[in-house]
C-alpha positions in Angstrom: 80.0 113.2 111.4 81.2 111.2 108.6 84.7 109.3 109.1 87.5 110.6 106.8 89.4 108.3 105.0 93.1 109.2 104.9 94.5 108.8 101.3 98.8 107.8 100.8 100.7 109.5 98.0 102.5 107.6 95.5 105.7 107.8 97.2 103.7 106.5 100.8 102.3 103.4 98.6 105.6 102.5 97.8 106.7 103.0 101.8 103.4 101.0 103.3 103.7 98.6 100.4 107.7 97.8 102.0 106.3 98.0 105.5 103.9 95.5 105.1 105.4 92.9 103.0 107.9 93.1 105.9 105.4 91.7 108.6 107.2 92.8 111.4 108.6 96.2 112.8 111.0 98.4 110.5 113.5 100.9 110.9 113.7 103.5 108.0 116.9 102.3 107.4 115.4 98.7 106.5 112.8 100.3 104.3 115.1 102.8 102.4 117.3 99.7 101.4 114.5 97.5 100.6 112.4 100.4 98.2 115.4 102.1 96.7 118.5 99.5 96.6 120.3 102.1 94.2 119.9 105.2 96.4 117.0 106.4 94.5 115.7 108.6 97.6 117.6 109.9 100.6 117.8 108.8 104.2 115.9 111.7 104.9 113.5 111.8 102.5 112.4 108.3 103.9 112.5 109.4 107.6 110.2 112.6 106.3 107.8 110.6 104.7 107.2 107.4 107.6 106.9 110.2 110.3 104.2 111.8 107.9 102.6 108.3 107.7 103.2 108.0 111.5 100.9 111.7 112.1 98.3 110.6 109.4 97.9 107.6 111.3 99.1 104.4 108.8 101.8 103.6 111.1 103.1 103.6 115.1 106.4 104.7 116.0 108.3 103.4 118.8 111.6 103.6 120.0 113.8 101.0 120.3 117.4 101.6 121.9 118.7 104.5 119.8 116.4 103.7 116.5 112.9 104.0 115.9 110.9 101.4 114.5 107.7 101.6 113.2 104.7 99.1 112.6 101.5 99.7 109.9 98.5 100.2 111.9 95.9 99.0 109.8 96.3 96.0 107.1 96.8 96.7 103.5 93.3 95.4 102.0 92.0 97.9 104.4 93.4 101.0 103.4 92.8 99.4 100.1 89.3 99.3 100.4 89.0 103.2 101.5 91.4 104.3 98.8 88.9 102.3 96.6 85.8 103.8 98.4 86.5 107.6 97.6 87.7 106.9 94.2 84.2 105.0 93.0 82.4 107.9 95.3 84.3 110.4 93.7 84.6 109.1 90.1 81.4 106.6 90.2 78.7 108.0 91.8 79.5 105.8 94.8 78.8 102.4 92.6 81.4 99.9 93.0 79.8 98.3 89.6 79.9 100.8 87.6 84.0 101.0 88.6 84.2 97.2 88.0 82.5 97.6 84.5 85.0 100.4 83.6 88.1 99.1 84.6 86.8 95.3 82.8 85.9 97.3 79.8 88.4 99.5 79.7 91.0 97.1 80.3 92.6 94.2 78.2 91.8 91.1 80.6 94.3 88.1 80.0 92.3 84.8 79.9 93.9 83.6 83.4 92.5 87.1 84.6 89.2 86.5 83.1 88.8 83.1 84.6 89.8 84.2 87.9 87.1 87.2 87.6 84.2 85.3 86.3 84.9 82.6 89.5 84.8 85.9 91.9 81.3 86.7 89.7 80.2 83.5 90.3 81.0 83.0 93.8 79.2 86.6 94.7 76.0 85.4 92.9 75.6 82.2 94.8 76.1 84.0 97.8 73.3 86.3 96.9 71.0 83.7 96.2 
């Protein structure tokens, strides 16, 4: 049976991007005040949301004293890549190129960004050869 990949919302991006930029166990307290210094979101809404990331299984919850704290379960450039996965297998036919070529075409590139692309290019072509 194929392995699901578990996709986050826009408002658990924002949450998992906090969490792990934080490199070490949060409380939802530390993570409403760091996403939404002005009160943007409730308490609540915050709790809500890191105990749905806890049951989709981004992050571990354990209690500490009288507050939970809770800890990403898998490293960003992993969820990353299965995010990326189902988007080129939904949207590109499965081909990672063909996403590359879109977003490059589609996209105005700044030189720095170029560079920094055609080095990635040329560093995967050397290690194909």
């Amino acid at each position: 049976m194929k392995k699901q990949i578990r996709e986050l919302s826009t408002a658990e991006w924002e949450l998992m991007d906090v969490i792990w930029k934080a490199k070490a166990p949060v409380t939802v307290r530390q993570v409403l005040e760091t996403a939404y210094p002005h009160s943007e979101k409730a308490y609540t809404t915050v709790q809500t949301l890191m105990n749905i990331l806890v049951d989709k299984g981004f992050l571990a919850r354990q209690k500490e004293g009288r507050v939970n704290v809770y800890t990403p379960l898998a490293p960003k450039d992993v969820i990353l890549q299965g995010s990326l996965s189902k988007i080129a297998q939904r949207m590109f036919e499965g081909s990672f190129g063909a996403m590359a070529s879109f977003l490059v075409r589609s996209t105005h590139l700044k030189p720095n960004e170029l560079r920094e692309l055609r080095k990635i290019l040329d560093q995967q072509a050397g290690e194909k050869t």
